[in-house]
DSSP file (Angstrom, degrees, kcal/mol; ACC not computed):
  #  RESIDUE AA STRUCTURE BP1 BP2  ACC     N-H-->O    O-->H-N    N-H-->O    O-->H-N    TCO  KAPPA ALPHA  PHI   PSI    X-CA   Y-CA   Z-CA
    1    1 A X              0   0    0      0, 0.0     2,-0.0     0, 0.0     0, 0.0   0.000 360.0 360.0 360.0 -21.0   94.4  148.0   74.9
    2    2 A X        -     0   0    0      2,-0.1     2,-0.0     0, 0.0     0, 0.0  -0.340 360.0 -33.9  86.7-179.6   98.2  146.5   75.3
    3    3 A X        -     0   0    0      1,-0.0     2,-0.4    -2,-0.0     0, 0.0  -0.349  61.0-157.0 -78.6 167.9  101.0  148.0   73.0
    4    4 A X        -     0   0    0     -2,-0.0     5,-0.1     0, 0.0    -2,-0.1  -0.993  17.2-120.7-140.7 128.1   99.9  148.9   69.5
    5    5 A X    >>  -     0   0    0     -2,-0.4     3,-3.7     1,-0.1     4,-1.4  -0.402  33.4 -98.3 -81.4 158.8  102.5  149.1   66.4
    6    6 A X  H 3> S+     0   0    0      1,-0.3     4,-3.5     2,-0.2     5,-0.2   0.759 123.9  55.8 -46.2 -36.0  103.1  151.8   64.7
    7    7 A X  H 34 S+     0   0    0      1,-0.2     4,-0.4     2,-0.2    -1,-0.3   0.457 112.5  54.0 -78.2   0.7  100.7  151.0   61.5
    8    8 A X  H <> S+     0   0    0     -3,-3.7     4,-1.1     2,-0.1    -1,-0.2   0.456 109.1  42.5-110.9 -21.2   97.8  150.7   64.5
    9    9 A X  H  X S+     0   0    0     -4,-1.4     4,-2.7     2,-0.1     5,-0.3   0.796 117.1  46.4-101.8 -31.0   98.3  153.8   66.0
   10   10 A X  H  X S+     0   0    0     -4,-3.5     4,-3.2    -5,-0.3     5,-0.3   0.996 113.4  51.2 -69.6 -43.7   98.6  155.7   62.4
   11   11 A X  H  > S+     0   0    0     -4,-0.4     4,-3.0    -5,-0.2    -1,-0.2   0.935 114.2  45.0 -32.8 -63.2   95.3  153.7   61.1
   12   12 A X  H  X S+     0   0    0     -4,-1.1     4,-1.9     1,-0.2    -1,-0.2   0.910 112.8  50.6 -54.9 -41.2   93.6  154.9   64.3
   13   13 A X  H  X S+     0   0    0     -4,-2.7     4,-1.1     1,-0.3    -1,-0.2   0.844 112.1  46.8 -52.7 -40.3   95.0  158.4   63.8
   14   14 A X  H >X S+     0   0    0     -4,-3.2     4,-3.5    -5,-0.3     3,-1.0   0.936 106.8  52.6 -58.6 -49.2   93.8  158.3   60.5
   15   15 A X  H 3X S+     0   0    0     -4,-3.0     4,-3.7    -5,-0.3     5,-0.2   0.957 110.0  63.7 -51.8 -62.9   90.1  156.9   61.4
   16   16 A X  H 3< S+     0   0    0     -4,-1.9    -1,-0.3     1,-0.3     4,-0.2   0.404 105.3  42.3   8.8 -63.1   90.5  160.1   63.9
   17   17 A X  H XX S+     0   0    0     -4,-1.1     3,-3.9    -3,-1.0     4,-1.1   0.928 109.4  46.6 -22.4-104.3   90.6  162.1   61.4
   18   18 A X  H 3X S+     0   0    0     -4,-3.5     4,-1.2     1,-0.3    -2,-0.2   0.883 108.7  56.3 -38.8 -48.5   88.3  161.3   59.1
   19   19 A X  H 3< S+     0   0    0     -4,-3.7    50,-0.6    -5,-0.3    -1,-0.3   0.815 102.4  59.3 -51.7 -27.1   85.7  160.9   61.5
   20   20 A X  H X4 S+     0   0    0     -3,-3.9     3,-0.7     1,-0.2    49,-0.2   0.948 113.8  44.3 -76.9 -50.9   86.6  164.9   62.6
   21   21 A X  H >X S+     0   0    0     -4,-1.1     4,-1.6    -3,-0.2     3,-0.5   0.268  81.3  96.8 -72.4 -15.0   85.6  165.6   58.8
   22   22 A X  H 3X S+     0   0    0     -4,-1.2     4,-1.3    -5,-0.2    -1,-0.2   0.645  85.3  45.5 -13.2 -51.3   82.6  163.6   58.4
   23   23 A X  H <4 S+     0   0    0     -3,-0.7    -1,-0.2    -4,-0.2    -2,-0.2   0.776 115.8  45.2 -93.0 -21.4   80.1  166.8   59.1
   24   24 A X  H X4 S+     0   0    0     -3,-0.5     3,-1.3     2,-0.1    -2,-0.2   0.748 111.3  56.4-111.7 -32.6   82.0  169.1   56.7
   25   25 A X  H >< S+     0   0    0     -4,-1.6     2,-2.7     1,-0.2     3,-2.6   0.959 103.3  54.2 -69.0 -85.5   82.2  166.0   53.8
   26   26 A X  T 3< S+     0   0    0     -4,-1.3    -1,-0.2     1,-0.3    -2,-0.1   0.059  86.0  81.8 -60.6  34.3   78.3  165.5   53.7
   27   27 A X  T <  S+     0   0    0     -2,-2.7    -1,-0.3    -3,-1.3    -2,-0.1   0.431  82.5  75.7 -71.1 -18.6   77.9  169.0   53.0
   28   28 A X  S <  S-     0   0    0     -3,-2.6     2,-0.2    -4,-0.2    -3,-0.0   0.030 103.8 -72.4 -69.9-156.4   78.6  168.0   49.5
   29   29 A X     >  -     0   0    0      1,-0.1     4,-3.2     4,-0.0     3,-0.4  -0.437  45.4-114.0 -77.3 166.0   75.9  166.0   46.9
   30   30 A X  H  > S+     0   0    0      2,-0.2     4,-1.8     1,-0.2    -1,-0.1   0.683 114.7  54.1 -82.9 -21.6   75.5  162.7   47.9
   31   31 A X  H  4 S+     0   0    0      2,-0.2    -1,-0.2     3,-0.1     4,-0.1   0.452 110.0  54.1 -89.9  21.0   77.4  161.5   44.1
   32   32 A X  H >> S+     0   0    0     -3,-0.4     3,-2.1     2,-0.1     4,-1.7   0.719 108.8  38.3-137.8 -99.8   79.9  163.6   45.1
   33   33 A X  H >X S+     0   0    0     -4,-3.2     3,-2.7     1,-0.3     4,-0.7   0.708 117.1  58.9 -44.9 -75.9   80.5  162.0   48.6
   34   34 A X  H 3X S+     0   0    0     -4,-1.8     4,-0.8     1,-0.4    -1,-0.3   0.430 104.2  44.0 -12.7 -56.7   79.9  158.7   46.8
   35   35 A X  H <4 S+     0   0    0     -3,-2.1    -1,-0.4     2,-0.2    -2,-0.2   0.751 116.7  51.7 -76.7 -35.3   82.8  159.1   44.3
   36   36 A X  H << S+     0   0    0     -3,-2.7    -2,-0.2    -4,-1.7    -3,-0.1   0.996 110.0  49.4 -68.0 -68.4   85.2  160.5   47.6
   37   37 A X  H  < S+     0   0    0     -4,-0.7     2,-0.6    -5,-0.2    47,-0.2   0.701  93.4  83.9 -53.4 -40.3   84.4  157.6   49.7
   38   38 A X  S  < S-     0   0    0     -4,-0.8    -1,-0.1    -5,-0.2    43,-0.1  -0.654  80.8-110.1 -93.4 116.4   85.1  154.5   47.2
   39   39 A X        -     0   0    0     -2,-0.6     3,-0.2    42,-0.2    -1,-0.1   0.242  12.5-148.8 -42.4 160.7   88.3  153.4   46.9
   40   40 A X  S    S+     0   0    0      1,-0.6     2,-0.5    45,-0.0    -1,-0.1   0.779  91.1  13.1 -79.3 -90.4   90.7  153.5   44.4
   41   41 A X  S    S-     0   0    0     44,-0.0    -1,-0.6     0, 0.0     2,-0.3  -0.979  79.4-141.8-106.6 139.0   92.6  150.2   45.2
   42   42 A X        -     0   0    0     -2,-0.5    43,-0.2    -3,-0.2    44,-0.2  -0.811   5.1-135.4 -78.7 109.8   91.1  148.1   47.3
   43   43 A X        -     0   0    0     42,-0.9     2,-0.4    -2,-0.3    -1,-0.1  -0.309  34.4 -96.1 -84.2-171.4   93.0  146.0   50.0
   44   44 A X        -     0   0    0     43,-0.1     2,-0.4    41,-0.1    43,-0.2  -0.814  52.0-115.8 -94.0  97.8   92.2  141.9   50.8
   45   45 A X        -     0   0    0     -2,-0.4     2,-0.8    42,-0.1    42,-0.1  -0.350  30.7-164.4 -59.6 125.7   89.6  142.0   54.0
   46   46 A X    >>  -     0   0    0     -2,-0.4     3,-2.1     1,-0.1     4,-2.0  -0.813  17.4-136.3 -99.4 119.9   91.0  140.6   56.9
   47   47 A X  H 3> S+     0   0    0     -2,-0.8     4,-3.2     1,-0.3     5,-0.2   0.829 107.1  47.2 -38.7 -59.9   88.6  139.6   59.8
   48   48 A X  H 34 S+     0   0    0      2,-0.2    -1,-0.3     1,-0.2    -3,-0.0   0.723 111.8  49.4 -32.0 -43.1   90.6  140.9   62.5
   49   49 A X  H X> S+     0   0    0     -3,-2.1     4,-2.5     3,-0.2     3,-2.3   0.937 108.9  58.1 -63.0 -53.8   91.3  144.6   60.4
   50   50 A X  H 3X S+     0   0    0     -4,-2.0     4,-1.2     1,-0.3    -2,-0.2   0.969 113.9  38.1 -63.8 -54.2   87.0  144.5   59.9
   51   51 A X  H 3< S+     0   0    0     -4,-3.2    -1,-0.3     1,-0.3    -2,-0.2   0.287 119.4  48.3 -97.5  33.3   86.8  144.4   64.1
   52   52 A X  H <4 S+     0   0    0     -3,-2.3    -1,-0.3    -5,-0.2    -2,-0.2   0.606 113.7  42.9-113.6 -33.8   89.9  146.9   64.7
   53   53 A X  H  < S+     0   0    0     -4,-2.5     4,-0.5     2,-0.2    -2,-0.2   0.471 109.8  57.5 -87.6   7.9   88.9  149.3   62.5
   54   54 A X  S >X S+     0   0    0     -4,-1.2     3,-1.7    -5,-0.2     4,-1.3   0.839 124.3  33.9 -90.8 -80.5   84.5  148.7   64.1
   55   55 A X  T 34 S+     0   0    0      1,-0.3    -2,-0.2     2,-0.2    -1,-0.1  -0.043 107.6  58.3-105.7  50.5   86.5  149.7   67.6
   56   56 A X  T 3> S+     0   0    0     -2,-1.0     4,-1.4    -3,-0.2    -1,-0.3   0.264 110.8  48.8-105.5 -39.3   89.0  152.0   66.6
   57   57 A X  H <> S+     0   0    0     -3,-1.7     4,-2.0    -4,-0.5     3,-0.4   0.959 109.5  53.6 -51.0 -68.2   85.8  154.1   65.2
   58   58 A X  H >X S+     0   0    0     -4,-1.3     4,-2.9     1,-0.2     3,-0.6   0.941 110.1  47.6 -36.6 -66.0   84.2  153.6   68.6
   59   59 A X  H 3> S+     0   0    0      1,-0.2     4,-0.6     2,-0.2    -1,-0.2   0.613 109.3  49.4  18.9 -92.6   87.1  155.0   70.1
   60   60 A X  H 3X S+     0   0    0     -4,-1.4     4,-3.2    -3,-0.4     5,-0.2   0.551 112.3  50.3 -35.1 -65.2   87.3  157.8   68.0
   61   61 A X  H <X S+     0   0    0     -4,-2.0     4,-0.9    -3,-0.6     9,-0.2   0.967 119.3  33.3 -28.8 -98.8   83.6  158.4   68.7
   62   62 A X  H  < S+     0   0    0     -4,-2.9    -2,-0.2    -5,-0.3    -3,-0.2   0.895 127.9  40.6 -41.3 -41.9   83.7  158.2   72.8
   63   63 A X  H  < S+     0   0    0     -4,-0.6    -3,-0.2    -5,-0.2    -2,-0.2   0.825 107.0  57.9-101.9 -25.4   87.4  159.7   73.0
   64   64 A X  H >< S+     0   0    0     -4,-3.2     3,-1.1     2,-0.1     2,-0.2   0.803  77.1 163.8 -82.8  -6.5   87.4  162.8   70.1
   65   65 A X  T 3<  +     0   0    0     -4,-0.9     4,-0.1     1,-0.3    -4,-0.0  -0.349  65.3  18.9 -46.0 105.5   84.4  164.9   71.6
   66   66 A X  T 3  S+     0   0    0     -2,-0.2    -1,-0.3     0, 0.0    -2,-0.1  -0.787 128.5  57.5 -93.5 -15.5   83.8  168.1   70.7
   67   67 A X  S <  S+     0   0    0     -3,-1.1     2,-0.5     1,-0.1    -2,-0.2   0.875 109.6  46.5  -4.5 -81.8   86.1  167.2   67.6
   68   68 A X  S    S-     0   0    0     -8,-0.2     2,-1.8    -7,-0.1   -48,-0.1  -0.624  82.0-128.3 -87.7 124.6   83.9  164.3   66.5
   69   69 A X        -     0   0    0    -50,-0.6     5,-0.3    -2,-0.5     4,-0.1  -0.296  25.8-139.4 -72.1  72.6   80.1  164.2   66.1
   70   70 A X        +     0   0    0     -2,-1.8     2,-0.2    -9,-0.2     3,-0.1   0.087  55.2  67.9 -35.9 115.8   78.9  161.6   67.7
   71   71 A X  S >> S-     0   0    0      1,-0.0     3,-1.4     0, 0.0     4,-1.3  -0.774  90.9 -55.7 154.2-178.7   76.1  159.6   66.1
   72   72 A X  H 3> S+     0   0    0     -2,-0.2     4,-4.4     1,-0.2     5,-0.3   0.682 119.6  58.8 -73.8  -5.7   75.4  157.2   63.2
   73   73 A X  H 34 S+     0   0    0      2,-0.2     5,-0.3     3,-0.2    -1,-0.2   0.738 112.9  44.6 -82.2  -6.7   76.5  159.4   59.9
   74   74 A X  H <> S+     0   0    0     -3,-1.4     4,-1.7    -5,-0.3     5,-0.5   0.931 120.3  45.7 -79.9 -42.4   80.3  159.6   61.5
   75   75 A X  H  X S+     0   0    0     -4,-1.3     4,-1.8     1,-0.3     5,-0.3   1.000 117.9  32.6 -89.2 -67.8   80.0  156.3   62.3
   76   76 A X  H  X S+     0   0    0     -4,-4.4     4,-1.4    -5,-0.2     5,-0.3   0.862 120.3  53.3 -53.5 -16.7   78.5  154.6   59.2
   77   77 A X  H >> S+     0   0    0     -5,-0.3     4,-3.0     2,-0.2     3,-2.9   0.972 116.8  37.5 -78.0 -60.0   80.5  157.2   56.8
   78   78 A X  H 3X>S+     0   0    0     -4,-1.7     4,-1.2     1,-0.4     5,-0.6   0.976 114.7  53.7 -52.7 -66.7   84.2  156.4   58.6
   79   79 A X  H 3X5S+     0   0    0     -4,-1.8     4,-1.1    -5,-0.5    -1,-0.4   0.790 117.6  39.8 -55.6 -11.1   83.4  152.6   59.1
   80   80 A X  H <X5S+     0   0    0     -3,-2.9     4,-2.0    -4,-1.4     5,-0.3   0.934 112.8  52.1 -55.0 -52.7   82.5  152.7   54.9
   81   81 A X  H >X5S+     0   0    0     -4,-3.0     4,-2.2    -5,-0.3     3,-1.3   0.913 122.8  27.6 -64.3 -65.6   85.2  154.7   53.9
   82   82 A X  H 3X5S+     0   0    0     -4,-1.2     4,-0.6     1,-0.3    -1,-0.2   0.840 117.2  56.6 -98.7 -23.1   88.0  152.4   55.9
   83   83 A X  H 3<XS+     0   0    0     -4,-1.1     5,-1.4    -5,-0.6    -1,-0.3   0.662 103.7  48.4 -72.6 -14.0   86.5  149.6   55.7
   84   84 A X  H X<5S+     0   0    0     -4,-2.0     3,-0.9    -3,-1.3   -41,-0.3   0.777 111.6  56.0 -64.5 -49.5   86.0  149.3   51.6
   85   85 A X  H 3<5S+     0   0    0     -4,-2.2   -42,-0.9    -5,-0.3    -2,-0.2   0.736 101.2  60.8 -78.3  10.6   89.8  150.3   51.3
   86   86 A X  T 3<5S-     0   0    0     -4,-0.6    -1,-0.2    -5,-0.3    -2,-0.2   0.834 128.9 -99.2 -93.6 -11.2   90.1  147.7   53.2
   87   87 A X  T < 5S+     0   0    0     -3,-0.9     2,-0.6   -43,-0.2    -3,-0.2  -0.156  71.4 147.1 137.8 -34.4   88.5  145.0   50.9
   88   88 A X      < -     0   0    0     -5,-1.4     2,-3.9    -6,-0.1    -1,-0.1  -0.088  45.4-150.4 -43.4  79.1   85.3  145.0   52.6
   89   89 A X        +     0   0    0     -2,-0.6    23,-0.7    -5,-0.1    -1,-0.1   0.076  48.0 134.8 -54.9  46.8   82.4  144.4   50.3
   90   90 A X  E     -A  111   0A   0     -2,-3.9    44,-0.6   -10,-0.2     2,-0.3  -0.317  45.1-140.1 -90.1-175.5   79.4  146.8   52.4
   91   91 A X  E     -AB 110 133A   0     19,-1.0    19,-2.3    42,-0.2     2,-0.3  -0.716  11.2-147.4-110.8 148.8   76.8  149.2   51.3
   92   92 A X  E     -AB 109 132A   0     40,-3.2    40,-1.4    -2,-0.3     2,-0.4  -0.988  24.3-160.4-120.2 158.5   76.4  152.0   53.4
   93   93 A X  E     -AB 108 131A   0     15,-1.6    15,-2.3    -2,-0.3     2,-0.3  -0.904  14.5-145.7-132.6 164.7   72.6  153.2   53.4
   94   94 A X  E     +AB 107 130A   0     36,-2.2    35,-3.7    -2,-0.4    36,-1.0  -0.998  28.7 171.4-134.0 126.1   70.6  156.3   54.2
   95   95 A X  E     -AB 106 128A   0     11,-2.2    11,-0.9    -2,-0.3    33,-0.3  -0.978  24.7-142.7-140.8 156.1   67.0  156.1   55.6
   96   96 A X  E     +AB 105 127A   0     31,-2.2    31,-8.9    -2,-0.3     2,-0.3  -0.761  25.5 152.6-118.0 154.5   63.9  157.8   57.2
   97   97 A X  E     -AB 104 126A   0      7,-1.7     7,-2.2    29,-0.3     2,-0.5  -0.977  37.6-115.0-164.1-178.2   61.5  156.8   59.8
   98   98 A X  E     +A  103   0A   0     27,-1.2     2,-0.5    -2,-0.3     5,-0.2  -0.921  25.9 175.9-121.8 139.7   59.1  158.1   62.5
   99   99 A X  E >  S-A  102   0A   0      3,-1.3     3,-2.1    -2,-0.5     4,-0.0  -0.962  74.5  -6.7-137.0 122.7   59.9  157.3   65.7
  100  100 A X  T 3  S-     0   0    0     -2,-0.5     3,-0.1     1,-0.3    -2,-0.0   0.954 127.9 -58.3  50.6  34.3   57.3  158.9   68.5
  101  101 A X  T 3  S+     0   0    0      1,-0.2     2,-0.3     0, 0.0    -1,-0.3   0.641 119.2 107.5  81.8  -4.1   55.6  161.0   65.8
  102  102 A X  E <  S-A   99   0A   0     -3,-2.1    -3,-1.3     2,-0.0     2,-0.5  -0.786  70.4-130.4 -97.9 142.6   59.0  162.9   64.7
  103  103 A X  E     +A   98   0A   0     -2,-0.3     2,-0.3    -5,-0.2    -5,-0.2  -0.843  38.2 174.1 -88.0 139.2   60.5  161.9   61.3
  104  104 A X  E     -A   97   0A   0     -7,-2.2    -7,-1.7    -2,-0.5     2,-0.2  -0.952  23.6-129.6-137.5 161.2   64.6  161.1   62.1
  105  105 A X  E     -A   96   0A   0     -2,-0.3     2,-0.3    -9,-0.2    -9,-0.2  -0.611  16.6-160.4-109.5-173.0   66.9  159.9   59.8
  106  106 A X  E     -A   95   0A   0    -11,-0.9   -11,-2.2    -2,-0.2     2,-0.3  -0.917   4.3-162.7-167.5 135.1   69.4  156.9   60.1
  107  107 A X  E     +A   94   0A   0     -2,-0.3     2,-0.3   -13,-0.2   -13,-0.2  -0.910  28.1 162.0-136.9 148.6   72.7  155.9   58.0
  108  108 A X  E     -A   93   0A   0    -15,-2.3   -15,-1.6    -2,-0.3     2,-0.3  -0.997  35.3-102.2-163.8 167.4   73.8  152.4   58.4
  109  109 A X  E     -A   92   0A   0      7,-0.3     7,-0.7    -2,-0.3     2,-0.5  -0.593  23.7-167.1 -82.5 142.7   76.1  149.3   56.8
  110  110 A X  E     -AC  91 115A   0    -19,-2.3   -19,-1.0    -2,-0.3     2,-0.5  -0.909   2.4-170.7-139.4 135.4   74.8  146.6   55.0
  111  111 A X  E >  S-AC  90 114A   0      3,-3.0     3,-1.7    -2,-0.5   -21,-0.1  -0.951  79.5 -16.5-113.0 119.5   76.9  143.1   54.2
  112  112 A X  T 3  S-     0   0    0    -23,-0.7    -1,-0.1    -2,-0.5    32,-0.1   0.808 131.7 -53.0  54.8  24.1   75.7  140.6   51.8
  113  113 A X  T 3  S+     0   0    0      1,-0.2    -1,-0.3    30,-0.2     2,-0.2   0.322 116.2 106.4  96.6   4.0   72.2  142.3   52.2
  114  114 A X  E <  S-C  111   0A   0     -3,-1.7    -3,-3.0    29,-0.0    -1,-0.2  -0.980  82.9 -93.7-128.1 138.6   72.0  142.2   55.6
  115  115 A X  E     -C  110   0A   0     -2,-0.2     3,-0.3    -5,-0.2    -5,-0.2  -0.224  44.0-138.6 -87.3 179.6   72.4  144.9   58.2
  116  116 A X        -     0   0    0     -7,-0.7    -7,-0.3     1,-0.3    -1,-0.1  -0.354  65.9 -21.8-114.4 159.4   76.4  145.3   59.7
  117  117 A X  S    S+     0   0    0     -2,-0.2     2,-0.3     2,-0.1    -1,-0.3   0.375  89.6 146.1 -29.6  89.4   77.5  145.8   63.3
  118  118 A X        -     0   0    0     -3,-0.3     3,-0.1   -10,-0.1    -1,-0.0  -0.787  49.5-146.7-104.7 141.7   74.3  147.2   64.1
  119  119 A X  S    S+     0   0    0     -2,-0.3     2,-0.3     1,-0.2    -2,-0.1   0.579  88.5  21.6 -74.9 -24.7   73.2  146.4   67.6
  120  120 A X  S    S-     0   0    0     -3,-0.0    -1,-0.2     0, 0.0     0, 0.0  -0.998  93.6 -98.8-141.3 158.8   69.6  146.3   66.2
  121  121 A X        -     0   0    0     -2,-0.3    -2,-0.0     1,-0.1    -7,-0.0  -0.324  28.9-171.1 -62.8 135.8   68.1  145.8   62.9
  122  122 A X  S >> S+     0   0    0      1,-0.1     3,-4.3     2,-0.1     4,-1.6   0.931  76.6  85.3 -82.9 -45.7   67.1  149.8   61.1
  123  123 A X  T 34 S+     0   0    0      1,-0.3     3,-0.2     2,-0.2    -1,-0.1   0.724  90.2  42.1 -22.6 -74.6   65.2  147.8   58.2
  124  124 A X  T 34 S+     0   0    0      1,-0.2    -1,-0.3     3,-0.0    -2,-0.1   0.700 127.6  34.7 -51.6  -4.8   61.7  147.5   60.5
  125  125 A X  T <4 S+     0   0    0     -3,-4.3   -27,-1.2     1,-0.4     2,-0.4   0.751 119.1  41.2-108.2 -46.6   62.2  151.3   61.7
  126  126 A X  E  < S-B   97   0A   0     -4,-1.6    -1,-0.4   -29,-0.2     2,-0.4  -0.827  71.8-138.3-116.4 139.2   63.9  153.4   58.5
  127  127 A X  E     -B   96   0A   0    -31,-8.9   -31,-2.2    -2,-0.4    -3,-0.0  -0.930  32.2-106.8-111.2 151.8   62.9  152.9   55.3
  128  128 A X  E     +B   95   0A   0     -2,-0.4   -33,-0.3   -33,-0.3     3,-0.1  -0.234  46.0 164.9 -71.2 123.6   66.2  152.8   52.6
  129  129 A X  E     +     0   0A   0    -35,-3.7     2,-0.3     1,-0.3   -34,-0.2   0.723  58.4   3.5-137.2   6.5   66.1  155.7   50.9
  130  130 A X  E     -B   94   0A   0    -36,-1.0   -36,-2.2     2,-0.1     2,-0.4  -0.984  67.1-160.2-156.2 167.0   69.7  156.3   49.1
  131  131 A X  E     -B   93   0A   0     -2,-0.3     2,-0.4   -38,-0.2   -38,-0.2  -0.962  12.0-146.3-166.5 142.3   72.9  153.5   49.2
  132  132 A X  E     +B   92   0A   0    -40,-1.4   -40,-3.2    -2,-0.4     2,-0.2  -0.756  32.8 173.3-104.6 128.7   76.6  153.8   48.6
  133  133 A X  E >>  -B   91   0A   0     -2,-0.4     4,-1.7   -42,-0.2     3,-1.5  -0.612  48.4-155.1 178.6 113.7   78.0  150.8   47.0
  134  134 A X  H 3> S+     0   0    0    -44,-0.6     4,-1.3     1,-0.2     6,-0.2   0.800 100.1  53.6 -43.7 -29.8   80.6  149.7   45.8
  135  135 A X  H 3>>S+     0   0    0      1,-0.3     5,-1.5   -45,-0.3     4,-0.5   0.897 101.3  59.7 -66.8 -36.4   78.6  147.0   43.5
  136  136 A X  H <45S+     0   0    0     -3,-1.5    16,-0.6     2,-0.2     3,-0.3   0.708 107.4  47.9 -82.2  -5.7   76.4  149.6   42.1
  137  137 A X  H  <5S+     0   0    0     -4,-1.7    -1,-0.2     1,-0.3    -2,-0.2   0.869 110.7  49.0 -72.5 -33.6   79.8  151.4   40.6
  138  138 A X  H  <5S-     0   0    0     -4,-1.3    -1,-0.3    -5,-0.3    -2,-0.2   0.410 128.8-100.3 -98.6   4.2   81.1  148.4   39.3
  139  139 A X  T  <5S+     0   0    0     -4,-0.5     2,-0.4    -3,-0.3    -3,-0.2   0.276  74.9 143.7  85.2 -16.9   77.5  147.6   37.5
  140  140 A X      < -     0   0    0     -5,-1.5     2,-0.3    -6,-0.2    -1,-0.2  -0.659  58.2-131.9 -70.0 115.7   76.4  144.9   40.3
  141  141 A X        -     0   0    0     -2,-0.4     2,-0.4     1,-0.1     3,-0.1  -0.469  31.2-145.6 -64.7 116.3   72.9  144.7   41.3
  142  142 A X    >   -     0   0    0     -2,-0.3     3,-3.2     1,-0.1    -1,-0.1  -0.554  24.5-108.8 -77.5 117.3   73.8  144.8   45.2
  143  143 A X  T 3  S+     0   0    0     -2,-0.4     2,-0.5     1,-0.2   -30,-0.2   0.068 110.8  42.8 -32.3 174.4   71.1  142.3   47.2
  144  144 A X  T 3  S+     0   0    0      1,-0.1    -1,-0.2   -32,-0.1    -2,-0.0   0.544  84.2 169.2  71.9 -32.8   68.8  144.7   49.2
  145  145 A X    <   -     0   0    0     -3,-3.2    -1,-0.1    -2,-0.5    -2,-0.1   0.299  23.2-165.2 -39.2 117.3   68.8  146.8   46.3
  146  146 A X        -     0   0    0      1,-0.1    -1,-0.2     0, 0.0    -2,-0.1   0.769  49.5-107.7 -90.1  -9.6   65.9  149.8   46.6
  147  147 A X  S    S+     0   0    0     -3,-0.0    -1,-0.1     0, 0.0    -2,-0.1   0.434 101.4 102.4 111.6 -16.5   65.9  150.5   43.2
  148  148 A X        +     0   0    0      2,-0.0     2,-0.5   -20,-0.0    -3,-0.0   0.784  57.0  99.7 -70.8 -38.6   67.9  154.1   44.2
  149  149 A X        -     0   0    0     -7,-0.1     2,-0.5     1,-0.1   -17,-0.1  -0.380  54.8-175.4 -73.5 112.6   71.0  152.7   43.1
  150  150 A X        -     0   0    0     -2,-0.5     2,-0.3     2,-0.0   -11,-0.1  -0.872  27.0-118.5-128.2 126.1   72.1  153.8   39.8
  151  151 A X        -     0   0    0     -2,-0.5   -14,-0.2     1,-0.1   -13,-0.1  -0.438  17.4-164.2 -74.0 120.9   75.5  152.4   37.7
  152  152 A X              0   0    0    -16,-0.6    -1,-0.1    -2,-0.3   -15,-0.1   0.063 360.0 360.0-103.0  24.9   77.9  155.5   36.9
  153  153 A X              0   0    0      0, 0.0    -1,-0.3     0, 0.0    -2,-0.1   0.732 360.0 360.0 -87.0 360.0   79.8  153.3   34.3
């Protein structure tokens, strides 16, 4: 990975973190985690920050086990949470679907209505059945929109 400056190893440390706290945070309600997760101030996204903090999560993921729970609601909840204070305009969404005759569920990103560092699209698998979004706080119909999404101004 080469040398990493100090504000890259505390970021990861942070991700680290958060990710550890993940299962004990979506105990709460879901407007509850909703209101925890969405930033305060917002930083300016920078492309480079979007794909260090995507594989600083990965990381995090592979390296903190049994710490971290590996699978997609650590992963979509951490990549929301850092990636919003980072400027990062996603959704994160929660959905059900049957896969081999079991119902499973699925949490994922969605940018500009489409879904985010997914390796494959959920859409055709899970159907949407709650979303976190920063647009739907502020009063903005988010593309994608399932109709779930309700404006807390």
């Amino acid at each position: 990975m080469g040398r990493r400056s100090n504000r890259d190893v505390y970021l990861f440390l942070q991700i680290l973190f958060f990710a550890a706290v993940v299962p004990i945070l979506l105990r709460l309600k879901l407007w509850r985690v909703e209101a925890l997760l969405e930033p305060k101030i917002q930083g300016i996204a920078e492309r480079d920050r979007v794909e260090q903090i995507a594989a600083y999560v990965e990381i995090a993921i592979r390296e903190g086990r049994p710490l971290i729970h590996p699978g997609c609601l650590t992963r979509g909840v951490t990549r929301y949470y850092f990636l919003r204070r980072d400027g990062l305009d996603v959704s994160l969404c929660f959905g059900v679907g049957r896969l081999q005759e079991e119902f499973v569920g699925h949490c994922w990103l969605v940018k500009d209505g489409l879904p985010f560092l997914e390796t494959q699209d959920p859409r055709p698998v899970y159907t949407e059945m709650y979303r976190i979004s920063g647009a739907a706080r502020r009063g903005v119909k988010a593309s994608g929109n399932t109709g779930l999404e309700q404006s807390r101004t």
